[in-house]
ZARORO-744168 format. One record per atom (N, C-alpha, C): residue number from 1; residue in three letters; atom name; x, z, y. Coordinates in nm, 2 decimals. Each point is the difference from the previous one (the first is absolute). Layout:
! residues N
<node><num>NUM</num><residuo>ALA</residuo><atomo>CA</atomo><x>X</x><z>Z</z><y>Y</y></node>
...
This chain:
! residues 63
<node><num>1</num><residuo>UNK</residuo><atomo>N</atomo><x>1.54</x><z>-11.38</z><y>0.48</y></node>
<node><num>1</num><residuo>UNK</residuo><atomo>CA</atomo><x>-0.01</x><z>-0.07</z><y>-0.12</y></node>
<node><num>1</num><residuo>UNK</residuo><atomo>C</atomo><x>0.11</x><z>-0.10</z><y>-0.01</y></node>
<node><num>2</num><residuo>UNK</residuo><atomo>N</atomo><x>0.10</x><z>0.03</z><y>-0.12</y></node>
<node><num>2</num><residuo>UNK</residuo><atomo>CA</atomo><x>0.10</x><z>-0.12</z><y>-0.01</y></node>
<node><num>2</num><residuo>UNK</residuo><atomo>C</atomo><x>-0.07</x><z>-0.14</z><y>0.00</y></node>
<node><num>3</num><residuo>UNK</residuo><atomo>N</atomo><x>0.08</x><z>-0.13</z><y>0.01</y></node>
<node><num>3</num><residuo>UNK</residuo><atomo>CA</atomo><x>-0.04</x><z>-0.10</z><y>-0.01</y></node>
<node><num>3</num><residuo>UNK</residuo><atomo>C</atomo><x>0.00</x><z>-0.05</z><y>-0.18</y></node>
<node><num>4</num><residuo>UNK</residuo><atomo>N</atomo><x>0.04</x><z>0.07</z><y>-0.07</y></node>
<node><num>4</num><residuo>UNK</residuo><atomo>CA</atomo><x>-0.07</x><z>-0.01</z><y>-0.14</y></node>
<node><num>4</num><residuo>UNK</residuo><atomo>C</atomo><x>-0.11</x><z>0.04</z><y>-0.03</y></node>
<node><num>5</num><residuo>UNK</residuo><atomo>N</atomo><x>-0.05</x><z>0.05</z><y>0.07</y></node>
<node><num>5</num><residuo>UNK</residuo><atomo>CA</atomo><x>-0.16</x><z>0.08</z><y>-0.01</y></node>
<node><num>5</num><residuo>UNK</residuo><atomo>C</atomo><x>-0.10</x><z>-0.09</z><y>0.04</y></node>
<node><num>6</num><residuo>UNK</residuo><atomo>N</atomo><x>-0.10</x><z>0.01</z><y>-0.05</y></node>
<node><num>6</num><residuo>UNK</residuo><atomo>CA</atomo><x>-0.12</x><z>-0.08</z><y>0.06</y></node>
<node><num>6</num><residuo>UNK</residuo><atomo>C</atomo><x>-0.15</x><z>0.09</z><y>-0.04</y></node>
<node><num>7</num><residuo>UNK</residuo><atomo>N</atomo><x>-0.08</x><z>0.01</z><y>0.10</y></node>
<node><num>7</num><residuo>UNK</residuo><atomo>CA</atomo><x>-0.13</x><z>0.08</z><y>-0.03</y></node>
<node><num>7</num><residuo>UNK</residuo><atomo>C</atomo><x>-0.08</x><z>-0.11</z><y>-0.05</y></node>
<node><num>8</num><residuo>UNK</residuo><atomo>N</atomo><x>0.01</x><z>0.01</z><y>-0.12</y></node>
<node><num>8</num><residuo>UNK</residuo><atomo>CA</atomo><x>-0.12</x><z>-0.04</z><y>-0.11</y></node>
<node><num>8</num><residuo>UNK</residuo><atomo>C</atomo><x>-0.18</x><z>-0.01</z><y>0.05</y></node>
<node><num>9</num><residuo>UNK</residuo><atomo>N</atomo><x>-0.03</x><z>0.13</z><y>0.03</y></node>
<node><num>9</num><residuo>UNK</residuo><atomo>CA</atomo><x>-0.13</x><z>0.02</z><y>0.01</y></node>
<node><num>9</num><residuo>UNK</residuo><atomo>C</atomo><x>-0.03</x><z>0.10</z><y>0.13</y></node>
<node><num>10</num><residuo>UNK</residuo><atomo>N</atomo><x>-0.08</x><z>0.02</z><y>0.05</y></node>
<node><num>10</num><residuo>UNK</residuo><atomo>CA</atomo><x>-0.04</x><z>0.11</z><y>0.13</y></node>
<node><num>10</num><residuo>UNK</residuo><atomo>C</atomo><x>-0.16</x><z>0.05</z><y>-0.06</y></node>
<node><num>11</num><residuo>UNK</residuo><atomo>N</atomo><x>-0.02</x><z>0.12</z><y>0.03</y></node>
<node><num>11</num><residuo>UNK</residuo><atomo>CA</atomo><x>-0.12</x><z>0.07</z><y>0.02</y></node>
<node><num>11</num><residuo>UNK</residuo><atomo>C</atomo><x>-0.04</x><z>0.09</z><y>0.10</y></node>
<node><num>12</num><residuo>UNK</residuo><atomo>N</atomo><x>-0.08</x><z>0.06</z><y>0.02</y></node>
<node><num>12</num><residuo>UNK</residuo><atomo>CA</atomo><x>-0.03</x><z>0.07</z><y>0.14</y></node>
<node><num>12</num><residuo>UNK</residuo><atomo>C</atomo><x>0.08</x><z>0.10</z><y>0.00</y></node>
<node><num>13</num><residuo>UNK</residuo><atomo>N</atomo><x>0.07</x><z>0.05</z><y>-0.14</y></node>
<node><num>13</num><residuo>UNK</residuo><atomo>CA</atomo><x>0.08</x><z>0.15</z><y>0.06</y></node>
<node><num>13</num><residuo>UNK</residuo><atomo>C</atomo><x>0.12</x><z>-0.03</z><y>-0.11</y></node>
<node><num>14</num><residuo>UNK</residuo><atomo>N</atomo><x>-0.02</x><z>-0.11</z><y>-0.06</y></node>
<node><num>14</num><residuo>UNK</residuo><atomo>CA</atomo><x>0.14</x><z>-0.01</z><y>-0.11</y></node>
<node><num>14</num><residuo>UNK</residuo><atomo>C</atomo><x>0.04</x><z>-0.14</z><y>0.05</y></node>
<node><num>15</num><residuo>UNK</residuo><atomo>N</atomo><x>0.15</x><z>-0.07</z><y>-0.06</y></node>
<node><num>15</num><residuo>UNK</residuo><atomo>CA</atomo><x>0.06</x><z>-0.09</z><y>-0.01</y></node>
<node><num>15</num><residuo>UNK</residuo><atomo>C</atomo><x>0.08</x><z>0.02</z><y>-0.11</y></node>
<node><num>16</num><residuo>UNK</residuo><atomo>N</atomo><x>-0.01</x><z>-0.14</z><y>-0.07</y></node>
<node><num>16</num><residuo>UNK</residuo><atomo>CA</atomo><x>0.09</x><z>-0.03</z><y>-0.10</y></node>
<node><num>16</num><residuo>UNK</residuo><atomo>C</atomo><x>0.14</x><z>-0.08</z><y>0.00</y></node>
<node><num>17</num><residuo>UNK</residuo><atomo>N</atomo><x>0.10</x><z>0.06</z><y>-0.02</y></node>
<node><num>17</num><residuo>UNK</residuo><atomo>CA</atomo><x>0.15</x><z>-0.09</z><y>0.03</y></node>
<node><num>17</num><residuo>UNK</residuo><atomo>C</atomo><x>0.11</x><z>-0.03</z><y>-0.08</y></node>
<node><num>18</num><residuo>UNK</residuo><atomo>N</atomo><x>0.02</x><z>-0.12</z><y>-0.03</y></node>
<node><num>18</num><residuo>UNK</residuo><atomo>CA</atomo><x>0.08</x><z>-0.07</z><y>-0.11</y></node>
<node><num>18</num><residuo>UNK</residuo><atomo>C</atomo><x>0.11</x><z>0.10</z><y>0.06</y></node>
<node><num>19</num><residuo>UNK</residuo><atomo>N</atomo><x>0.04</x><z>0.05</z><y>-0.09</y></node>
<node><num>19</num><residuo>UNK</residuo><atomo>CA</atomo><x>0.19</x><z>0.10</z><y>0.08</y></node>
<node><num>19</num><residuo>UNK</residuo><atomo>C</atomo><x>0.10</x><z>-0.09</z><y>-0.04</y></node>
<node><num>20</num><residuo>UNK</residuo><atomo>N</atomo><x>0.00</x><z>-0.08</z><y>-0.17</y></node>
<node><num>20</num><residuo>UNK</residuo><atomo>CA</atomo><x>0.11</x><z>-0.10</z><y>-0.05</y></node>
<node><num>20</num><residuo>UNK</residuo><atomo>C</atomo><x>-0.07</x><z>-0.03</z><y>-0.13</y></node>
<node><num>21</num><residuo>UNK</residuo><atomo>N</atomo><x>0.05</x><z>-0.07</z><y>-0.10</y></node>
<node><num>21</num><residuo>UNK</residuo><atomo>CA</atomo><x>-0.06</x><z>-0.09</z><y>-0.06</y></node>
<node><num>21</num><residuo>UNK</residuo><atomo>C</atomo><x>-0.08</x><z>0.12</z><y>-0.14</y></node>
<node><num>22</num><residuo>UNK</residuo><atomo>N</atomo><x>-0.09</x><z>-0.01</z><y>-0.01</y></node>
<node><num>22</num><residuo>UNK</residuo><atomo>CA</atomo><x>-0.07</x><z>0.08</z><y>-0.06</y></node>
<node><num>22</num><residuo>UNK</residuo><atomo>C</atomo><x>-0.04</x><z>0.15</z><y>0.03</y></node>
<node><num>23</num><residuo>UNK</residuo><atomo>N</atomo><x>0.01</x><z>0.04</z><y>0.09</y></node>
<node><num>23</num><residuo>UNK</residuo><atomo>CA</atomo><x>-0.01</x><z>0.15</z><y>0.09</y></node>
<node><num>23</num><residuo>UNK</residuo><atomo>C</atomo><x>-0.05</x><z>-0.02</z><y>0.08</y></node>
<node><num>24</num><residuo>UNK</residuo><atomo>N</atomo><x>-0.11</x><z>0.08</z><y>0.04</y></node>
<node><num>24</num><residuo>UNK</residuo><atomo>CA</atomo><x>-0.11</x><z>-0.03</z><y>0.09</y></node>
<node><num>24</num><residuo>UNK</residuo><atomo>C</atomo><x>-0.01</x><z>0.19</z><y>0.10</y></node>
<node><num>25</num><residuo>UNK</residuo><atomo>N</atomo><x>-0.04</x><z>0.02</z><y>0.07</y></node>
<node><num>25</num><residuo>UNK</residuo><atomo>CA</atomo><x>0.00</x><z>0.08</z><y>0.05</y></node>
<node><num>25</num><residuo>UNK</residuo><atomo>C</atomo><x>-0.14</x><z>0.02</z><y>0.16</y></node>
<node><num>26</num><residuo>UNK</residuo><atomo>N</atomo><x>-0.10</x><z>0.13</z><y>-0.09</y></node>
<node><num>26</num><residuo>UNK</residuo><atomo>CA</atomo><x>-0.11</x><z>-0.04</z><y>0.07</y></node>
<node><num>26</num><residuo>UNK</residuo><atomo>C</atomo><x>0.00</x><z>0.13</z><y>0.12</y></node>
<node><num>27</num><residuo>UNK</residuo><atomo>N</atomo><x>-0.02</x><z>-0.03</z><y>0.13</y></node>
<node><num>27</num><residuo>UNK</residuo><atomo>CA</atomo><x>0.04</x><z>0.06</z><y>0.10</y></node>
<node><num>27</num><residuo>UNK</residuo><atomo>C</atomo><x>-0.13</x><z>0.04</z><y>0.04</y></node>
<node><num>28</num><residuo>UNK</residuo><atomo>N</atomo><x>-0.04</x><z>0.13</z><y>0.03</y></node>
<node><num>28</num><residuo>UNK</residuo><atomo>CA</atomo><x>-0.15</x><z>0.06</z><y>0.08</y></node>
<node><num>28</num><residuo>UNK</residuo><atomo>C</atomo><x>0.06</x><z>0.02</z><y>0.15</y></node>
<node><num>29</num><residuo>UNK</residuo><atomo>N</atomo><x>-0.10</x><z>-0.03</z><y>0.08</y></node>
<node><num>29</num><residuo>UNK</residuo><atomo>CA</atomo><x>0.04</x><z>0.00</z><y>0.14</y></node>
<node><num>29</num><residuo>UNK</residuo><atomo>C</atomo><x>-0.01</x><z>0.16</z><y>0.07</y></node>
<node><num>30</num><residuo>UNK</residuo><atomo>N</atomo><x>0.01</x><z>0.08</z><y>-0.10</y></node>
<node><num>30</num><residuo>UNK</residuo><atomo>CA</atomo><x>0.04</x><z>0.17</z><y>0.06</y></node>
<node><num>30</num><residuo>UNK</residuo><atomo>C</atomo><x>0.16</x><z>0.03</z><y>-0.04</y></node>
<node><num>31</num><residuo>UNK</residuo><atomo>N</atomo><x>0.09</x><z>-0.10</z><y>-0.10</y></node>
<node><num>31</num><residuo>UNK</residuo><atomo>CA</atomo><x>0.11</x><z>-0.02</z><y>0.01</y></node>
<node><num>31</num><residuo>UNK</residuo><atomo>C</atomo><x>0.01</x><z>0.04</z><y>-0.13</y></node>
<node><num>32</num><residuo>UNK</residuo><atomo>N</atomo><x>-0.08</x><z>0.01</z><y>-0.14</y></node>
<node><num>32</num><residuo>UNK</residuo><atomo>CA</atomo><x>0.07</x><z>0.03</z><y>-0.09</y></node>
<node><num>32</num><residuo>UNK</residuo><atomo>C</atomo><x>0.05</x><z>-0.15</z><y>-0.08</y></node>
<node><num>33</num><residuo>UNK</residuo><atomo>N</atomo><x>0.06</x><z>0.01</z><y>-0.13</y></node>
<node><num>33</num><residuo>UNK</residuo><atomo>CA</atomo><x>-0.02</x><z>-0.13</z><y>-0.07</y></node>
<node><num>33</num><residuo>UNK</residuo><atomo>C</atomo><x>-0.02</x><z>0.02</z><y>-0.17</y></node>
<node><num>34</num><residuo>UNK</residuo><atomo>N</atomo><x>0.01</x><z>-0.11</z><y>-0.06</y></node>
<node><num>34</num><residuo>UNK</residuo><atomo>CA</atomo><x>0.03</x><z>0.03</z><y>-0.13</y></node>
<node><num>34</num><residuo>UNK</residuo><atomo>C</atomo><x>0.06</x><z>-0.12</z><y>-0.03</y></node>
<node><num>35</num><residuo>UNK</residuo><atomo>N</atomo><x>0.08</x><z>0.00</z><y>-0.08</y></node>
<node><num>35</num><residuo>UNK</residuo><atomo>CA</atomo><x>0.12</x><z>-0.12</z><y>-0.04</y></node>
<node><num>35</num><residuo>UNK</residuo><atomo>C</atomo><x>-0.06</x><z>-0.06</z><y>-0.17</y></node>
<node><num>36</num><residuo>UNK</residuo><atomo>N</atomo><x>0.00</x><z>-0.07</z><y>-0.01</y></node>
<node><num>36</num><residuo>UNK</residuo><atomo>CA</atomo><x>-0.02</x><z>-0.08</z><y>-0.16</y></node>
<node><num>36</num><residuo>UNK</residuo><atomo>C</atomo><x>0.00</x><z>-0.14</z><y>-0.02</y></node>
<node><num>37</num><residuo>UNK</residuo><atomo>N</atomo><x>0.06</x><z>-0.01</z><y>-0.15</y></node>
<node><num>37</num><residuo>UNK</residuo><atomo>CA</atomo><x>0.00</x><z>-0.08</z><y>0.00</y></node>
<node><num>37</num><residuo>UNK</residuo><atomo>C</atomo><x>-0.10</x><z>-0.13</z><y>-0.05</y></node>
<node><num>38</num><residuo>UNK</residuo><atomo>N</atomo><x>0.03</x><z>-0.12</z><y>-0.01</y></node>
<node><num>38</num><residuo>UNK</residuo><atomo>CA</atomo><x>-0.11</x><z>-0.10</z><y>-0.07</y></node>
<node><num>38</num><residuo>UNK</residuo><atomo>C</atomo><x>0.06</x><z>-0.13</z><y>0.01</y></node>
<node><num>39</num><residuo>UNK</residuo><atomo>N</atomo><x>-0.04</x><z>-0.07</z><y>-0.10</y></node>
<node><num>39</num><residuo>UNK</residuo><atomo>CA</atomo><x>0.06</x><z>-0.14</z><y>-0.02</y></node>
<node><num>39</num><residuo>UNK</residuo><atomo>C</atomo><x>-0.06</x><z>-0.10</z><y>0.07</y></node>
<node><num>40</num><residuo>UNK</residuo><atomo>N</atomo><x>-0.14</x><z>0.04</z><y>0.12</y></node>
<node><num>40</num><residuo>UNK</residuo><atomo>CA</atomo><x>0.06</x><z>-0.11</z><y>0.07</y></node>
<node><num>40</num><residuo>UNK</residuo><atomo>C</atomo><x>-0.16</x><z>0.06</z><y>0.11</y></node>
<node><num>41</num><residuo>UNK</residuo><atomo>N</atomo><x>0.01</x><z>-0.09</z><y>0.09</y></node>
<node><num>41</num><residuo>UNK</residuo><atomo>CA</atomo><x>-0.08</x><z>0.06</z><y>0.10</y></node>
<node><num>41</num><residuo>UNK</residuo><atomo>C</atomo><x>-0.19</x><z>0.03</z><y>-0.09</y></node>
<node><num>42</num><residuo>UNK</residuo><atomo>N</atomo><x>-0.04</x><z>-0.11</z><y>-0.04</y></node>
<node><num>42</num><residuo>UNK</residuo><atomo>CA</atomo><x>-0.13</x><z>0.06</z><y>-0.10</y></node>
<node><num>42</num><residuo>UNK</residuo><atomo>C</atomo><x>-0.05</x><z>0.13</z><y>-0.04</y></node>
<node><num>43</num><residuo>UNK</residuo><atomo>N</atomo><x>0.15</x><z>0.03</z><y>-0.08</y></node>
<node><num>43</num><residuo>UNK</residuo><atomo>CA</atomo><x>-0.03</x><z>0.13</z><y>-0.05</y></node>
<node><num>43</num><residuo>UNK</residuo><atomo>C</atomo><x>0.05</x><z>0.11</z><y>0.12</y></node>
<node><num>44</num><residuo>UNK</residuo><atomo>N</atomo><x>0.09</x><z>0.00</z><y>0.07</y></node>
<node><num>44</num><residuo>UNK</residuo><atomo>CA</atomo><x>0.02</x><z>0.07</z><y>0.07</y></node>
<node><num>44</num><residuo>UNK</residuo><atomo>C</atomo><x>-0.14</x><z>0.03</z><y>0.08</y></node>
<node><num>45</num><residuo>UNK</residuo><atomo>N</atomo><x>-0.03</x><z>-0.09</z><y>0.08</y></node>
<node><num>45</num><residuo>UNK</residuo><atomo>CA</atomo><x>-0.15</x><z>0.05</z><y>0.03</y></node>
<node><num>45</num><residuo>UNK</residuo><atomo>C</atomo><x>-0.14</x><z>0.06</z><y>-0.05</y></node>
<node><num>46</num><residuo>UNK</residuo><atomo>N</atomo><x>0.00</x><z>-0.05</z><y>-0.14</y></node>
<node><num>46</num><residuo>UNK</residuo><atomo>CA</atomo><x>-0.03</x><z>0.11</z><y>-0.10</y></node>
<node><num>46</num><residuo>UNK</residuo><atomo>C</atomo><x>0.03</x><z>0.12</z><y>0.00</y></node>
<node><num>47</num><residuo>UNK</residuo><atomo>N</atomo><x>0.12</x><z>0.00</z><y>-0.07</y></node>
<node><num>47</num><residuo>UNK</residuo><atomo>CA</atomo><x>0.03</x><z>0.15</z><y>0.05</y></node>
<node><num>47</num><residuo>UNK</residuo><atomo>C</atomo><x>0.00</x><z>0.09</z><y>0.14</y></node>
<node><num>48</num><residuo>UNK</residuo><atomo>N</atomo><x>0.02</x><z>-0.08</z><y>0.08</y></node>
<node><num>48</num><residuo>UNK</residuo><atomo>CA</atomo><x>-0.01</x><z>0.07</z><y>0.09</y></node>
<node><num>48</num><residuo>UNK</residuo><atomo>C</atomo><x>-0.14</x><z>0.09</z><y>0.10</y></node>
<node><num>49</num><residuo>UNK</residuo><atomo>N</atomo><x>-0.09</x><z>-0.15</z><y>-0.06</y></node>
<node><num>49</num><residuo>UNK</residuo><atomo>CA</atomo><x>-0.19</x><z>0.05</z><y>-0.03</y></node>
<node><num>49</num><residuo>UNK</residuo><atomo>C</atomo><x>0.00</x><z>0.12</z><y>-0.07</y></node>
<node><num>50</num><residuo>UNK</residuo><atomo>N</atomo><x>0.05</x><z>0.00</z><y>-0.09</y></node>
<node><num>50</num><residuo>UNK</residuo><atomo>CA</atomo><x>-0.02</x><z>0.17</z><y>-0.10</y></node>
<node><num>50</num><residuo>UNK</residuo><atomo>C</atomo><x>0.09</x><z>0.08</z><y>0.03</y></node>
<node><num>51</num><residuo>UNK</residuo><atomo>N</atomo><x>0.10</x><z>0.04</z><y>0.11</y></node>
<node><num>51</num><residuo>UNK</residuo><atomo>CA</atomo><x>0.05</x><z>0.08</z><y>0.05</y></node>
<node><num>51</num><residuo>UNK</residuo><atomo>C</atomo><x>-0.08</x><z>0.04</z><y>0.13</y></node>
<node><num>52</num><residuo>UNK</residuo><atomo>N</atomo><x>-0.02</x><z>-0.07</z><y>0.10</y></node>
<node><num>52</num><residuo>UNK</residuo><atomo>CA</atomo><x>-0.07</x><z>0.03</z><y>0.08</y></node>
<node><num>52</num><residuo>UNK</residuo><atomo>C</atomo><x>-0.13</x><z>0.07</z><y>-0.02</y></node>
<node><num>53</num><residuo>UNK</residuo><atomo>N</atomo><x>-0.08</x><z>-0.06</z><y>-0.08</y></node>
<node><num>53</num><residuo>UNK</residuo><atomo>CA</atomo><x>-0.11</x><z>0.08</z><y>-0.11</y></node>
<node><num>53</num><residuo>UNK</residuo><atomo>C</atomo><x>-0.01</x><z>0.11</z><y>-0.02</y></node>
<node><num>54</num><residuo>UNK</residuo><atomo>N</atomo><x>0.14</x><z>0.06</z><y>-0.04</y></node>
<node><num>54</num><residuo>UNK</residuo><atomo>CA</atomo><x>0.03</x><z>0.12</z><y>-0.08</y></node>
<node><num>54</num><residuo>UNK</residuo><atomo>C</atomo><x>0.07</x><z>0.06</z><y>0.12</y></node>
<node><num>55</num><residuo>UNK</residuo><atomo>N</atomo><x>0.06</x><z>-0.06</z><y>0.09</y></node>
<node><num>55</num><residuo>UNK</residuo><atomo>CA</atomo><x>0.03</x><z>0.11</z><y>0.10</y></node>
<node><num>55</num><residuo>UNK</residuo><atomo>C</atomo><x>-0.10</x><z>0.06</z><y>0.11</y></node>
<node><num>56</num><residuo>UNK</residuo><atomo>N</atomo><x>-0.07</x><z>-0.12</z><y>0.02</y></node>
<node><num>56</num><residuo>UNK</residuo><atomo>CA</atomo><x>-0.10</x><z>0.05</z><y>0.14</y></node>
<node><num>56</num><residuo>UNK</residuo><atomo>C</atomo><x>-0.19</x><z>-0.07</z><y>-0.05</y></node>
<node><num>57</num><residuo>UNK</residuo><atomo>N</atomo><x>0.03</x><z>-0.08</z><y>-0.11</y></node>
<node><num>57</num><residuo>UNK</residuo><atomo>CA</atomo><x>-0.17</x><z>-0.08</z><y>0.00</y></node>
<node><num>57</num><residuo>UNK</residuo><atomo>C</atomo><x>-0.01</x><z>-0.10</z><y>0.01</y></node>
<node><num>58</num><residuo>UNK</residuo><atomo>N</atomo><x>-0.01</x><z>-0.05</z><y>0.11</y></node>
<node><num>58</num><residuo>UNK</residuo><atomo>CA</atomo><x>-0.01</x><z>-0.13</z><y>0.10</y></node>
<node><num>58</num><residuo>UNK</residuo><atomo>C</atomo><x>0.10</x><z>-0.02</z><y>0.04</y></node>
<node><num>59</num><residuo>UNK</residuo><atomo>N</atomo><x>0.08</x><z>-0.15</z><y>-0.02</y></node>
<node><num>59</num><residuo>UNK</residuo><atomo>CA</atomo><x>0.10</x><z>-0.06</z><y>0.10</y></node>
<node><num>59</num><residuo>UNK</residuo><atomo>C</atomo><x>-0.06</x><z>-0.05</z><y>0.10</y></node>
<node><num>60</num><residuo>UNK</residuo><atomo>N</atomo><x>-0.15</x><z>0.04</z><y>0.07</y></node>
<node><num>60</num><residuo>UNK</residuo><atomo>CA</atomo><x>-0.03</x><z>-0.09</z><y>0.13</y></node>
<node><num>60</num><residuo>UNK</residuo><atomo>C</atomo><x>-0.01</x><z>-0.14</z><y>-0.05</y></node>
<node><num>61</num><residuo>UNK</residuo><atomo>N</atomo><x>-0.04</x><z>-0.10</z><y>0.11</y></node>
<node><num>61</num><residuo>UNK</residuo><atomo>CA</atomo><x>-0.04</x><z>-0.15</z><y>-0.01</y></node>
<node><num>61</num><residuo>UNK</residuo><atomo>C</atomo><x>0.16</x><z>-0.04</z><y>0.01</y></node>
<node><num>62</num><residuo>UNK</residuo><atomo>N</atomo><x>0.01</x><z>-0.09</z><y>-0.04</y></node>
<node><num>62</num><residuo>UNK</residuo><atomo>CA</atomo><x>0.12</x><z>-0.15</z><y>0.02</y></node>
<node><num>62</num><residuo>UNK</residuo><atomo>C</atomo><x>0.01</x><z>-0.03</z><y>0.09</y></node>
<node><num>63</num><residuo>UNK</residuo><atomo>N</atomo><x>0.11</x><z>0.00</z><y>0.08</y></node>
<node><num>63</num><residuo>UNK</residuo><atomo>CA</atomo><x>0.04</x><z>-0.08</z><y>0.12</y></node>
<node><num>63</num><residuo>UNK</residuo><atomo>C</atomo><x>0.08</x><z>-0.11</z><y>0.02</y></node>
């Protein structure tokens, strides 16, 4: 992870990570990702709850 990056959020099989200023990029721990964007971490984790949703169900508990 560059040092511009910062993980936002962690879940049991996902993480969320600022990539640069409004682009967020949500990582599943089997190695895929998906890249999007959002105006600021709030929504980004929003969004990233209804991606996870839609890809697998459950993002697991919060870590």
């Amino acid at each position: 992870m560059k040092n511009s990056q910062r993980i936002v959020r962690r879940w049991a099989d996902w993480q969320l990570v600022c990539i640069a200023e409004e682009e967020y990029l949500l990582i599943h721990r089997d190695g895929f990702n998906v890249d999007f964007d959002a105006a600021n971490d709030g929504d980004a984790m929003t969004e990233a709850v209804r991606l996870m949703n839609e890809i697998d169900g459950d993002p697991g508990p919060a870590l």
